[in-house]
N, CA, C and O of each residue as an XYZ file, in Angstrom:
852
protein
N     155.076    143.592    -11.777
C     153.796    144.300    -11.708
C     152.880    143.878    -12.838
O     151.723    143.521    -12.612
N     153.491    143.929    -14.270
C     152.218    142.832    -15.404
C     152.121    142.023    -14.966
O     150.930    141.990    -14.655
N     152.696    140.935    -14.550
C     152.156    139.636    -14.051
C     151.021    139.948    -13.072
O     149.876    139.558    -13.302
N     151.272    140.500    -12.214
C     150.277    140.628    -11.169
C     148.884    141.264    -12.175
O     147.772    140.744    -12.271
N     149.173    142.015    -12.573
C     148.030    142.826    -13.525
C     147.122    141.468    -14.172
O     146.018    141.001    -13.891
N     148.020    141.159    -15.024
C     147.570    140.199    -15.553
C     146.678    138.994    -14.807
O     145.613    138.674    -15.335
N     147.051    138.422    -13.756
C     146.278    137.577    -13.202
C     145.465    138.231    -12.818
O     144.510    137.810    -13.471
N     145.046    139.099    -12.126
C     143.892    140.005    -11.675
C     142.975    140.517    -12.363
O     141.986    140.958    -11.777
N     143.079    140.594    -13.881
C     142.639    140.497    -15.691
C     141.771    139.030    -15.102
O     140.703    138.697    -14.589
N     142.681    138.635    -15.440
C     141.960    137.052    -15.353
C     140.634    136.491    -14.104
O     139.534    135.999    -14.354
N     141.199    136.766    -12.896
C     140.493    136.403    -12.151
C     139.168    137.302    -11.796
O     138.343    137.099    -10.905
N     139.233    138.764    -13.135
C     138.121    139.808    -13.032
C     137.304    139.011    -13.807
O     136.273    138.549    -13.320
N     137.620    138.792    -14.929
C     137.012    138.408    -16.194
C     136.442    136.715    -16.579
O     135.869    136.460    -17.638
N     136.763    135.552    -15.381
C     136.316    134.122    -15.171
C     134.835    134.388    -14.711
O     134.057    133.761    -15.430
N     134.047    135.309    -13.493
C     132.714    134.857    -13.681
C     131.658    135.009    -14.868
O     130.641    134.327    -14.999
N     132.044    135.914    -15.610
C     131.815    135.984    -16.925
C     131.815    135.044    -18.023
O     131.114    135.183    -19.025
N     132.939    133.692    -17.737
C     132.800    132.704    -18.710
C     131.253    131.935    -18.733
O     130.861    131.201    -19.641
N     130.452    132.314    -17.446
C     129.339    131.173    -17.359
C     128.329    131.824    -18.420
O     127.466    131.145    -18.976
N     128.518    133.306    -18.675
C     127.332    134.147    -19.212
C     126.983    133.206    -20.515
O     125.885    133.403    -21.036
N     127.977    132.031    -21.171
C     127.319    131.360    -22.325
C     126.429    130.641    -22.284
O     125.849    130.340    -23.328
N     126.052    130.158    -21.115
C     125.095    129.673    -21.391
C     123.611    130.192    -20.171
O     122.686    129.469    -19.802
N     123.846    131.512    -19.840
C     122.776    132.014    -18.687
C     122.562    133.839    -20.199
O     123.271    134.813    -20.454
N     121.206    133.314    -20.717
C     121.146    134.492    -21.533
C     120.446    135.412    -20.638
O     119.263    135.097    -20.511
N     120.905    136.770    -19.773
C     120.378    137.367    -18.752
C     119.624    138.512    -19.149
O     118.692    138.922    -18.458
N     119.959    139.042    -20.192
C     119.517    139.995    -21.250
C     117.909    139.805    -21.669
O     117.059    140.695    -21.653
N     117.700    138.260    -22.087
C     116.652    138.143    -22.237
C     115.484    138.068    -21.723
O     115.207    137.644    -20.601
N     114.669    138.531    -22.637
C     112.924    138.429    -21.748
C     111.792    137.372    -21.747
O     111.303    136.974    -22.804
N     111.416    136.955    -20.613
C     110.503    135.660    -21.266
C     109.308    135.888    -22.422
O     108.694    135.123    -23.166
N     109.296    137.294    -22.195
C     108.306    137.670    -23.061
C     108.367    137.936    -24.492
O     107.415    138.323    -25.170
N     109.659    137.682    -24.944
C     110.269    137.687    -26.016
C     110.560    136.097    -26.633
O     110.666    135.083    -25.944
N     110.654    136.181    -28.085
C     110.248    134.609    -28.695
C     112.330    134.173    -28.286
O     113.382    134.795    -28.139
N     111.894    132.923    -28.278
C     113.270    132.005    -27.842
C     114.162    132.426    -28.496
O     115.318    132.546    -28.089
N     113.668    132.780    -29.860
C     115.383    132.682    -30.975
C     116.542    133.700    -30.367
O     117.759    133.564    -30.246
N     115.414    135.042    -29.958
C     116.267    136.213    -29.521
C     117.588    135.374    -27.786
O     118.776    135.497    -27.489
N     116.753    134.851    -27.366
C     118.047    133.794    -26.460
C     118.797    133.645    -26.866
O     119.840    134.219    -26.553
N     118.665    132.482    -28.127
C     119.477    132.072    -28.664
C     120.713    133.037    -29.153
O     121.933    133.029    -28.988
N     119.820    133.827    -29.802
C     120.689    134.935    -30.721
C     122.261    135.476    -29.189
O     123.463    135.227    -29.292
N     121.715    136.040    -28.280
C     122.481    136.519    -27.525
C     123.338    135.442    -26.868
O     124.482    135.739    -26.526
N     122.766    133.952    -26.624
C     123.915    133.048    -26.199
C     125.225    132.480    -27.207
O     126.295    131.928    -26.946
N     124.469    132.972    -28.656
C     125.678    132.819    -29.470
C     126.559    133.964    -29.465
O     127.777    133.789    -29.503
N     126.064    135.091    -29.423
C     126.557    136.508    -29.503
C     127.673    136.116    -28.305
O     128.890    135.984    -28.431
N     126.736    135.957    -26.947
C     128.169    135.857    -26.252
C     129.261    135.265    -25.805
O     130.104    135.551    -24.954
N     129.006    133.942    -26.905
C     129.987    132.906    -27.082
C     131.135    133.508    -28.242
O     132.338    133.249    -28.260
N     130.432    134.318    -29.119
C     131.563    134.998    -30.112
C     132.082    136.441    -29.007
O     133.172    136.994    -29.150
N     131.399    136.717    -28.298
C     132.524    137.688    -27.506
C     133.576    137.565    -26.579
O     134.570    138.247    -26.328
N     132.978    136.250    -26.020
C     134.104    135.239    -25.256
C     134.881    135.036    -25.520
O     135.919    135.300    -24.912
N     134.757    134.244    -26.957
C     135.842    133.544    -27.541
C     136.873    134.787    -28.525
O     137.857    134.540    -29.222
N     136.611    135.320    -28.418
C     137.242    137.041    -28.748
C     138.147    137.081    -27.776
O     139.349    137.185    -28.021
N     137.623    136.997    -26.484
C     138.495    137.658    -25.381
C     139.486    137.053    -25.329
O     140.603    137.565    -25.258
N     139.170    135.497    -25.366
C     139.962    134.429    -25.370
C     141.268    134.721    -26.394
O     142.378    135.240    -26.270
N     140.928    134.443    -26.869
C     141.761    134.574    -28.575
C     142.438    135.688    -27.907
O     142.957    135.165    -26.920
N     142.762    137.138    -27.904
C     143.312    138.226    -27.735
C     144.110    137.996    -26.312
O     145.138    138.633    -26.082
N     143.559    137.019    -25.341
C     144.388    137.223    -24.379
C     145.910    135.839    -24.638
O     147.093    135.746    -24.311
N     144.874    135.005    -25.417
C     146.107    133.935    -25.610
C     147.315    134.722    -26.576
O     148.412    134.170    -26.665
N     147.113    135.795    -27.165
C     148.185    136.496    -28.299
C     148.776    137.237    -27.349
O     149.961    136.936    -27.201
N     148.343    138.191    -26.574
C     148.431    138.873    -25.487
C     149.935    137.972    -24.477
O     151.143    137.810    -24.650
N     148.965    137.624    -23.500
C     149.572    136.738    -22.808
C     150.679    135.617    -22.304
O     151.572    135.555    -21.459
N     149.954    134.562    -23.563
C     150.761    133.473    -23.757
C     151.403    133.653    -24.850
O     152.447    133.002    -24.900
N     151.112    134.476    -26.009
C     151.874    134.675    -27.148
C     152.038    133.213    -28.222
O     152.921    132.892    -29.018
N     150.882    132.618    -27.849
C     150.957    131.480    -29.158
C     149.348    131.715    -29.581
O     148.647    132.654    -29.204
N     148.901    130.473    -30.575
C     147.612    130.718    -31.335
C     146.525    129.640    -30.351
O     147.011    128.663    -29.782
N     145.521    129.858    -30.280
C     144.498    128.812    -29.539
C     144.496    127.807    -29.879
O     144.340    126.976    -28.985
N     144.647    127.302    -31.230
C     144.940    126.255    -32.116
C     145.795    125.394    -31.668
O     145.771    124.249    -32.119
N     146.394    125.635    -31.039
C     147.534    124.779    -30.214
C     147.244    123.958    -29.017
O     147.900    123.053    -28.501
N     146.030    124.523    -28.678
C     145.252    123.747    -27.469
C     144.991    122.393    -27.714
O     145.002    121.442    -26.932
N     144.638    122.472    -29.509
C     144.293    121.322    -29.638
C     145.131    120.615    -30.561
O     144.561    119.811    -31.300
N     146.391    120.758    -30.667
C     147.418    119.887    -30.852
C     147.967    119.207    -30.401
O     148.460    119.754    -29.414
N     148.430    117.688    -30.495
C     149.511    117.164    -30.165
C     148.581    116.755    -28.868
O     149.220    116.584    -27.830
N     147.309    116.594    -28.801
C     146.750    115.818    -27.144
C     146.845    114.280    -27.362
O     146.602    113.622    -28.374
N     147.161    113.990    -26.438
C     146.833    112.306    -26.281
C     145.922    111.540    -24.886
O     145.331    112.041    -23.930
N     146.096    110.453    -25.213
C     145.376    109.896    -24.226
C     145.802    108.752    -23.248
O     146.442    107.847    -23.784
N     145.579    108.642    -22.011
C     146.523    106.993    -21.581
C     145.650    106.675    -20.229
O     144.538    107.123    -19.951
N     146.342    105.912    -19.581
C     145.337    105.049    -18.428
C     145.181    106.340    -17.121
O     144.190    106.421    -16.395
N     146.071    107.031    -17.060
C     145.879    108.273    -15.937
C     144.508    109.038    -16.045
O     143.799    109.558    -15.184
N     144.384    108.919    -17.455
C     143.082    109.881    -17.691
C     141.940    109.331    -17.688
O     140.910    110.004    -17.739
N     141.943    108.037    -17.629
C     140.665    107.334    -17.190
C     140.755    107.203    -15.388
O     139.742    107.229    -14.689
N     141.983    107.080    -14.902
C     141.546    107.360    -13.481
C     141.016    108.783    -13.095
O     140.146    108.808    -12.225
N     141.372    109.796    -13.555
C     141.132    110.777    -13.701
C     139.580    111.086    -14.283
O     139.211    112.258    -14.198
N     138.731    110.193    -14.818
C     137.091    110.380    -15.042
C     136.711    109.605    -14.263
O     135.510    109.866    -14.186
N     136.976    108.554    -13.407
C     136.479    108.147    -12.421
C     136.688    108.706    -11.133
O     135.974    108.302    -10.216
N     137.479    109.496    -10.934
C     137.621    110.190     -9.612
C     136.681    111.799     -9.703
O     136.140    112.401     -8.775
N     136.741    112.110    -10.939
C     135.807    113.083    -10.834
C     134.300    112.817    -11.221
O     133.458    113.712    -11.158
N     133.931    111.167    -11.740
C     132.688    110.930    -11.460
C     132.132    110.461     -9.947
O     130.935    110.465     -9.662
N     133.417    109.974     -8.835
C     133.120    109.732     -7.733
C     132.869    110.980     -6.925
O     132.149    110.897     -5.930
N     133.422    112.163     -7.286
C     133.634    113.458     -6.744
C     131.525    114.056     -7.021
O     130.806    114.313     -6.056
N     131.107    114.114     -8.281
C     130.349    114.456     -8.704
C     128.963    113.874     -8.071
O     127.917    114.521     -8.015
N     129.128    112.625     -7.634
C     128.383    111.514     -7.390
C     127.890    112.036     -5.681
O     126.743    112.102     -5.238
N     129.221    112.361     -4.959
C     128.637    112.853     -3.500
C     128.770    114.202     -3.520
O     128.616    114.774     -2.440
N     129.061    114.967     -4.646
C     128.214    116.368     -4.546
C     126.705    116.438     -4.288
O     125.974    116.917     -3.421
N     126.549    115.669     -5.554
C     125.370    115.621     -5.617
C     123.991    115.060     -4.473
O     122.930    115.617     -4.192
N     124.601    113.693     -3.999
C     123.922    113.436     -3.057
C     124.013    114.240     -1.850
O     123.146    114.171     -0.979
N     125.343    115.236     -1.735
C     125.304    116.159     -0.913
C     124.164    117.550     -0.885
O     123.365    117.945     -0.037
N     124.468    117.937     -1.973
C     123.752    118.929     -2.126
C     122.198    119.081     -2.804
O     121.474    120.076     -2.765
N     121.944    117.841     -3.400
C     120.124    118.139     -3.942
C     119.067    117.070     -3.024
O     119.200    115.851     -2.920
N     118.361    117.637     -2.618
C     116.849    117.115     -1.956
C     116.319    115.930     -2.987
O     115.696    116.150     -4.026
N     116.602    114.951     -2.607
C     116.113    113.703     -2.797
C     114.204    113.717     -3.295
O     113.531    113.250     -4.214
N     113.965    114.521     -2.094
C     112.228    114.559     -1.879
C     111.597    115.378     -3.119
O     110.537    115.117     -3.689
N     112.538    116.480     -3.416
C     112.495    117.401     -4.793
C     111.814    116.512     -6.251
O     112.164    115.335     -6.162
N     111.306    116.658     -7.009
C     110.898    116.610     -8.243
C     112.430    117.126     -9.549
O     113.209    118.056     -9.340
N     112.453    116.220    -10.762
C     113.289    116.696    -11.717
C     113.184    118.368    -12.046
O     114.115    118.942    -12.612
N     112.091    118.998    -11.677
C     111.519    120.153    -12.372
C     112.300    120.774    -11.329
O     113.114    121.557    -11.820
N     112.344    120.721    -10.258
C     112.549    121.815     -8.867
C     113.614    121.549     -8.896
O     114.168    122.630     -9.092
N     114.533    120.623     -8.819
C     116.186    120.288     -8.848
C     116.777    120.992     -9.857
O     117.816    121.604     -9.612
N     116.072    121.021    -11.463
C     116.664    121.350    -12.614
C     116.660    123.265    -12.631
O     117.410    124.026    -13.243
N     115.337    123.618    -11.568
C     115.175    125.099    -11.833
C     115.832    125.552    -10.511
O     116.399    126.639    -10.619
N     115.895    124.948     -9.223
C     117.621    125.317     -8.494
C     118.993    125.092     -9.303
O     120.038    125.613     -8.913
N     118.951    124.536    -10.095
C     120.759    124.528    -10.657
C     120.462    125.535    -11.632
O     121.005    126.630    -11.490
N     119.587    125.320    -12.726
C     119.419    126.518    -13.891
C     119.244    127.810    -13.639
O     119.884    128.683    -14.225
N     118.051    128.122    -12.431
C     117.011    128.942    -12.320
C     116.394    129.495    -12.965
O     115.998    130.637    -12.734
N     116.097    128.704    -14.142
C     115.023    129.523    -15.299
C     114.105    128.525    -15.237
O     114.328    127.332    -15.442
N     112.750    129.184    -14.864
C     111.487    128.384    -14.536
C     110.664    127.742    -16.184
O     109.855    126.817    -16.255
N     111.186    128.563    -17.311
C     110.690    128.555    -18.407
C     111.372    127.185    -19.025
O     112.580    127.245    -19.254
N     110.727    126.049    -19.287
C     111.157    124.791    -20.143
C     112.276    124.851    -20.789
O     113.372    124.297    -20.710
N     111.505    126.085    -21.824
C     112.705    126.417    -23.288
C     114.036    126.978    -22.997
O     115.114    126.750    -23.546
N     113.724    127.788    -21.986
C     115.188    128.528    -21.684
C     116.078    127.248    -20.819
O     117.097    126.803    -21.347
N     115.746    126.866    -19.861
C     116.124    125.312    -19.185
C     116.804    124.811    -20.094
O     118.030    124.747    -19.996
N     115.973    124.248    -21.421
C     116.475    123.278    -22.731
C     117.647    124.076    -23.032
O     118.773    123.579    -23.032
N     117.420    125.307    -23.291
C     118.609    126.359    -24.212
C     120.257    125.997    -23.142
O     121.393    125.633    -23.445
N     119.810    126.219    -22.301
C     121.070    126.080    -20.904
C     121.325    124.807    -21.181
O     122.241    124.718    -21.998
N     120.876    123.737    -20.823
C     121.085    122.423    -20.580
C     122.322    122.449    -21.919
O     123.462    122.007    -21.777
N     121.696    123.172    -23.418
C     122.349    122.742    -24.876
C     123.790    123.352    -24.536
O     124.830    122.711    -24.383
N     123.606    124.783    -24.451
C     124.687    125.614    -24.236
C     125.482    124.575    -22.925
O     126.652    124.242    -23.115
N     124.877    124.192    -21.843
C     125.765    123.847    -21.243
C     126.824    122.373    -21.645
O     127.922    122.129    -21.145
N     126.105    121.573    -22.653
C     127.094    120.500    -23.093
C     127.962    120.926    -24.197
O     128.920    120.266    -24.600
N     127.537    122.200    -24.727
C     128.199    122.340    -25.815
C     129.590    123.791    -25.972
O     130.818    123.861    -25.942
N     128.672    124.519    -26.102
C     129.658    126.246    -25.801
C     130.591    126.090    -24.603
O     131.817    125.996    -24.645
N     129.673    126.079    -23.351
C     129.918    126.452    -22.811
C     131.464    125.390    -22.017
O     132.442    126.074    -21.713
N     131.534    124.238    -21.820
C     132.859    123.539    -21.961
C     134.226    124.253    -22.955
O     135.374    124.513    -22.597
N     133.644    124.407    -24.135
C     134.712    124.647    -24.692
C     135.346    126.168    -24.325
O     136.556    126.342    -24.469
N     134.465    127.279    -23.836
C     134.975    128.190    -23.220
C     135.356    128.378    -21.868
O     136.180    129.126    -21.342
N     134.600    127.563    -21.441
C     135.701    127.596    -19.452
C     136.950    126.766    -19.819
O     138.003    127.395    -19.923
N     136.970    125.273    -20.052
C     138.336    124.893    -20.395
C     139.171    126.052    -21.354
O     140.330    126.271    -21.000
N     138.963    126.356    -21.834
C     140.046    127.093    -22.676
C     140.617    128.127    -21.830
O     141.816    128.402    -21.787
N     139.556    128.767    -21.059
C     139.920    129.760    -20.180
C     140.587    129.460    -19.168
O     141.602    130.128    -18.969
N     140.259    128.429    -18.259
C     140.690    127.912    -17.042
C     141.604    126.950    -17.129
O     142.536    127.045    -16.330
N     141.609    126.253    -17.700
C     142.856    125.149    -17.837
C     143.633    125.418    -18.669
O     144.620    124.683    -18.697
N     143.567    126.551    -19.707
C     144.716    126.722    -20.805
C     145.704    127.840    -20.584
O     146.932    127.920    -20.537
N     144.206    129.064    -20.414
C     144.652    130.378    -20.162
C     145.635    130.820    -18.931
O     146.636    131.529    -18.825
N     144.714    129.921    -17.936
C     144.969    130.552    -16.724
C     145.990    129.595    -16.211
O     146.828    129.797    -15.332
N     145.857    128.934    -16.642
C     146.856    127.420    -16.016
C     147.904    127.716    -16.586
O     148.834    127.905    -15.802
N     148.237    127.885    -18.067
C     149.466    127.805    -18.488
C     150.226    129.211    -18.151
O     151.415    129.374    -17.877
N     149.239    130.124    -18.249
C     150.080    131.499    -17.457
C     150.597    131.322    -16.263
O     151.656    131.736    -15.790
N     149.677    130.607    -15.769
C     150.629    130.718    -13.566
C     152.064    129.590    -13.759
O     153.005    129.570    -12.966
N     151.944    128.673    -15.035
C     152.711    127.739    -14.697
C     154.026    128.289    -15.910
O     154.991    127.557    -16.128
N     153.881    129.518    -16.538
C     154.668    130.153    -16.656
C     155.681    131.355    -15.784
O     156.612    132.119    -16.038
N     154.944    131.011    -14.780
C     155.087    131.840    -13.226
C     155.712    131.036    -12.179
O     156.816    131.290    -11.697
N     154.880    129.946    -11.808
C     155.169    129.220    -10.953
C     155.215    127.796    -11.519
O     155.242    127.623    -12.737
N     155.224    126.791    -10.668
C     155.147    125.258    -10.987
C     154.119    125.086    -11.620
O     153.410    125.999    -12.044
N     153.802    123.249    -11.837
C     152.973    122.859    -12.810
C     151.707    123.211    -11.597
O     150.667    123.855    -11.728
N     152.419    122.329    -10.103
C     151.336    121.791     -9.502
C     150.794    123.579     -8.544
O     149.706    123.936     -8.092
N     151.666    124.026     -8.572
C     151.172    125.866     -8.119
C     150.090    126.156     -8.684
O     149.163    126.607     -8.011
N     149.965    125.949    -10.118
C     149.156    126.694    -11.194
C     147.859    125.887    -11.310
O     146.851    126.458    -11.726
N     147.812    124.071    -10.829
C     146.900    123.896    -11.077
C     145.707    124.463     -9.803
O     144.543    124.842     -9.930
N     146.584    124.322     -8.579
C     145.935    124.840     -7.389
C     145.152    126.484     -7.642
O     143.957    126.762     -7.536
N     145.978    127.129     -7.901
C     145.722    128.432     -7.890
C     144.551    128.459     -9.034
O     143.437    128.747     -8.598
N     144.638    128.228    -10.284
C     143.731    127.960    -11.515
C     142.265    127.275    -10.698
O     141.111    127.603    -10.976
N     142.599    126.441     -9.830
C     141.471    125.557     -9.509
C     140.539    126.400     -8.328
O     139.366    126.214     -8.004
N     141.476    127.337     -7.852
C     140.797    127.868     -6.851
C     140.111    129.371     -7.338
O     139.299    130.144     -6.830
N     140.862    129.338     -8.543
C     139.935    130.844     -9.555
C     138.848    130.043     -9.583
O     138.033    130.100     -8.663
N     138.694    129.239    -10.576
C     137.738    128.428    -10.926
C     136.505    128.425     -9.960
O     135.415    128.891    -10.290
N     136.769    127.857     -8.725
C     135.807    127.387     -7.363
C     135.160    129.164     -7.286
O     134.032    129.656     -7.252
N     136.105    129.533     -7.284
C     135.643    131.072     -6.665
C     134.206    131.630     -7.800
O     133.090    132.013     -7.448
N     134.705    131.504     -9.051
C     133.967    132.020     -9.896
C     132.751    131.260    -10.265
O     132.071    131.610    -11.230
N     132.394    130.046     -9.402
C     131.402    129.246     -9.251
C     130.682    128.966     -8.468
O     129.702    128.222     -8.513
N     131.290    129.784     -7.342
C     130.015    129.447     -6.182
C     131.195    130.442     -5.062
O     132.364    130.239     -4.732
N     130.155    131.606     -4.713
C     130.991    132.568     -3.810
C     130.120    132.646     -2.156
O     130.372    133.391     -1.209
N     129.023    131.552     -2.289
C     128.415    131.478     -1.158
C     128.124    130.212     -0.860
O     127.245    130.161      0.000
N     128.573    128.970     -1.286
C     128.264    127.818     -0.419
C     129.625    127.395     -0.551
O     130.184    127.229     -1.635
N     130.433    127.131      1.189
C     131.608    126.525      0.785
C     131.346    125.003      0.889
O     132.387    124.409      1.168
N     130.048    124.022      0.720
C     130.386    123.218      0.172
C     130.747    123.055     -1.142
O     131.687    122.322     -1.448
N     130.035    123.721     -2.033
C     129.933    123.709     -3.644
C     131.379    124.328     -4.102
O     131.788    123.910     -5.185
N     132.358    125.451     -3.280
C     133.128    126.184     -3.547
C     134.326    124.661     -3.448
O     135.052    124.292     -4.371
N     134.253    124.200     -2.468
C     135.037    123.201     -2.401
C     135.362    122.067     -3.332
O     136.464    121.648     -3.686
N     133.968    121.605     -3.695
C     133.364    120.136     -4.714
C     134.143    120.924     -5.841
O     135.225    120.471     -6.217
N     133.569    122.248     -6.475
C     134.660    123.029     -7.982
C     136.114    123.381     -7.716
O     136.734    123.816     -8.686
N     136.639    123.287     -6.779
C     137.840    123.172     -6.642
C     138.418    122.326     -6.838
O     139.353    122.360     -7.638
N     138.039    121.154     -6.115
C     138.587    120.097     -6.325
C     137.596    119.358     -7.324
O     137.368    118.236     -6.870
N     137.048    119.538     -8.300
C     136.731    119.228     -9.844
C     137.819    120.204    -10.846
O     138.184    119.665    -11.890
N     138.193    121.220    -10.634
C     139.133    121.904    -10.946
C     140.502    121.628    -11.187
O     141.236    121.732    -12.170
N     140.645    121.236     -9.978
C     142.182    120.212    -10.104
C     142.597    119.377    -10.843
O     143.664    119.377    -11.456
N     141.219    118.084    -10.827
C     141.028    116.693    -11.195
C     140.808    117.353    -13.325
O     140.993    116.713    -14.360
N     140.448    118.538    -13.148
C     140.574    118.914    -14.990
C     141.502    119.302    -15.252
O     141.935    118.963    -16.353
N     142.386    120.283    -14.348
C     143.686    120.737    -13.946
C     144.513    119.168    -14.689
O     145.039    118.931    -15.776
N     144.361    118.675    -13.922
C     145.769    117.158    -14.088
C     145.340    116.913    -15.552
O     146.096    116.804    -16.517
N     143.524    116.824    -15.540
C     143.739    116.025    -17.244
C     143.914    116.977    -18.135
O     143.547    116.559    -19.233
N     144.360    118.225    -18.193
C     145.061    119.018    -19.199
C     146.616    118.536    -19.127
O     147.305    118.140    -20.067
N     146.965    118.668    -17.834
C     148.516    118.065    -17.936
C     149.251    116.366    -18.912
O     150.093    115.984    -19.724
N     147.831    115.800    -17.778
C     148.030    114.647    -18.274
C     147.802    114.042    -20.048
O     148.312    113.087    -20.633
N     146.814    115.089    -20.504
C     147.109    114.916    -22.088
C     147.491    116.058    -22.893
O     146.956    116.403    -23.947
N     148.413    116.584    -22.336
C     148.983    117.283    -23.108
C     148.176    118.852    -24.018
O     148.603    119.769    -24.719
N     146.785    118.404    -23.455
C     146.110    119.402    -24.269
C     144.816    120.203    -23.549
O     144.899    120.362    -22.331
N     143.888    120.602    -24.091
C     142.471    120.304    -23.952
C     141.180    120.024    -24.134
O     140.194    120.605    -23.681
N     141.293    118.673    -25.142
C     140.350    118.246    -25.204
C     139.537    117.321    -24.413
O     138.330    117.079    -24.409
N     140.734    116.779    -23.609
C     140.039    115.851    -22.409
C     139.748    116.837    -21.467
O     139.630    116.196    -20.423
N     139.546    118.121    -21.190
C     139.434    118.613    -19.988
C     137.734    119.312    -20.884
O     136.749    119.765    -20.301
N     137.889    119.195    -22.034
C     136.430    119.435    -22.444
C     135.587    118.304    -22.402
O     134.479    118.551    -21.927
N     135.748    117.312    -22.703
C     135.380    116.038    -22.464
C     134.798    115.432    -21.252
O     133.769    114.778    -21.076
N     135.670    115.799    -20.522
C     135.195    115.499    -18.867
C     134.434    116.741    -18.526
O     133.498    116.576    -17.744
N     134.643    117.883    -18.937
C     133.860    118.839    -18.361
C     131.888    118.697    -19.335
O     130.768    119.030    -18.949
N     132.228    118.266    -20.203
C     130.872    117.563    -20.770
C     129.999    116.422    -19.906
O     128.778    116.361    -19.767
N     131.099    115.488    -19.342
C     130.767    114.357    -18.523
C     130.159    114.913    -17.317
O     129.216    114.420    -16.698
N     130.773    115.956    -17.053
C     130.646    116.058    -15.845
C     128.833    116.565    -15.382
O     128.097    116.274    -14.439
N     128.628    117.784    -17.099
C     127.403    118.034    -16.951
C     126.236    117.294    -17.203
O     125.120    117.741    -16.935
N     126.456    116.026    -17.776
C     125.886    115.320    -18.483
C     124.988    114.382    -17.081
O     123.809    114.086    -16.883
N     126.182    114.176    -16.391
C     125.838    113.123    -15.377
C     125.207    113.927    -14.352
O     124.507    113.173    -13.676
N     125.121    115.428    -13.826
C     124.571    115.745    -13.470
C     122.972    115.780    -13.456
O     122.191    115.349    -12.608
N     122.707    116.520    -14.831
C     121.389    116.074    -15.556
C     120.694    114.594    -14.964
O     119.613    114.504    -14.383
N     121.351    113.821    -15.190
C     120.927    112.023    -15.193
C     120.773    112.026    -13.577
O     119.602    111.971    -13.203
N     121.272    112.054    -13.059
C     121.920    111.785    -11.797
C     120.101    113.012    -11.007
O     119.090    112.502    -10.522
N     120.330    114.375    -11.164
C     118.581    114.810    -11.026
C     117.513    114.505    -11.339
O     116.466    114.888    -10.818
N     117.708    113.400    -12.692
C     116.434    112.884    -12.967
C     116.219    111.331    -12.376
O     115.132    110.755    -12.391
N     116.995    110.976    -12.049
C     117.193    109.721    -11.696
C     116.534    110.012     -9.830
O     115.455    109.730     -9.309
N     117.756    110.668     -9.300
C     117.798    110.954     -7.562
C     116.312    111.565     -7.347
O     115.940    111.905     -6.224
């Protein structure tokens, strides 16, 4: 019955990882810093939760996430399959005919420049290091303290999809299976810094890829 509790903890508390970098609180009518102020605020409440559930939970220190990672040729197939993955999302899902401005304020939806900029920052920066930690460390290493490696990455990958898109099952699909493909590169290096890494790549090329298409 904790176990069950516990994952259901988890899978309450994942759409919430995106709040780092969507400051919802704020007003446009209010000067930028106060954004700021609350996207850091809720990167230190995140990473709170985090922290308490890895003591909780997994019963080791977060610090460990980033020990002992390495790197080898799997994990470069592994950024090319999720840049090929990313590549016909995209041409799947954004209007060609669209402008950078209209593409960037459907994925963001903040019509305001500055707040756009603030997201775009938060999104290469905070905000990676708190979904990987959550999703590939937290949640992954708990199910695969439960079940198998490859159980946990499925199940982890399909929290993930869920907590990213609960109304287009193309997009629900594309984060699933981007999920996985971060899923393996936690396995595959031992840690997670490549699953922050690629999850940087991943936003990065998005960006390029709207201004470019």
């Amino acid at each position: 019955m904790k176990k069950t509790s516990f994952i259901f903890i988890l899978i309450f508390l994942s759409p919430l990882m995106e709040l780092v970098r969507y400051p919802i609180i704020y007003s446009t009518n209010e000067p930028l810093f106060h954004a700021v102020i609350e996207v850091l605020f809720t990167f230190i409440i995140l990473m709170s939760v985090i922290l308490y559930l890895y003591h909780k939970i997994l019963n080791k220190k977060i610090i460990d996430a980033f020990h002992n990672n390495h790197f080898n040729f799997r994990l470069v197939v592994i950024g090319i399959e999720l840049l090929l993955l990313e590549v016909s999302f995209v041409l799947l899902t954004v209007n060609p005919h669209e402008n950078f401005q209209t593409n960037l304020l459907n994925l963001i939806g903040y019509t305001n420049p500055k707040l756009q900029l603030l997201c775009i920052i938060a999104s290469l920066t905070l905000s990676p290091i708190v979904v990987e930690l959550f999703f590939r460390d937290l949640i992954q290493s708990y199910l695969k303290k439960n079940f198998n490696t490859k159980y946990a990455i499925l199940l982890s990958s399909f929290i993930y999809g869920i907590s990213h898109s609960l109304f287009s099952i193309i997009s629900l699909a594309y984060y699933i299976l981007a999920g996985v493909l971060l899923g393996k590169s936690r396995e595959e290096s031992n840690g997670i810094i490549a699953p922050i890494v690629l999850h940087c790549s991943w936003d990065i090329l998005i960006l390029l890829m709207l201004w470019i298409y």
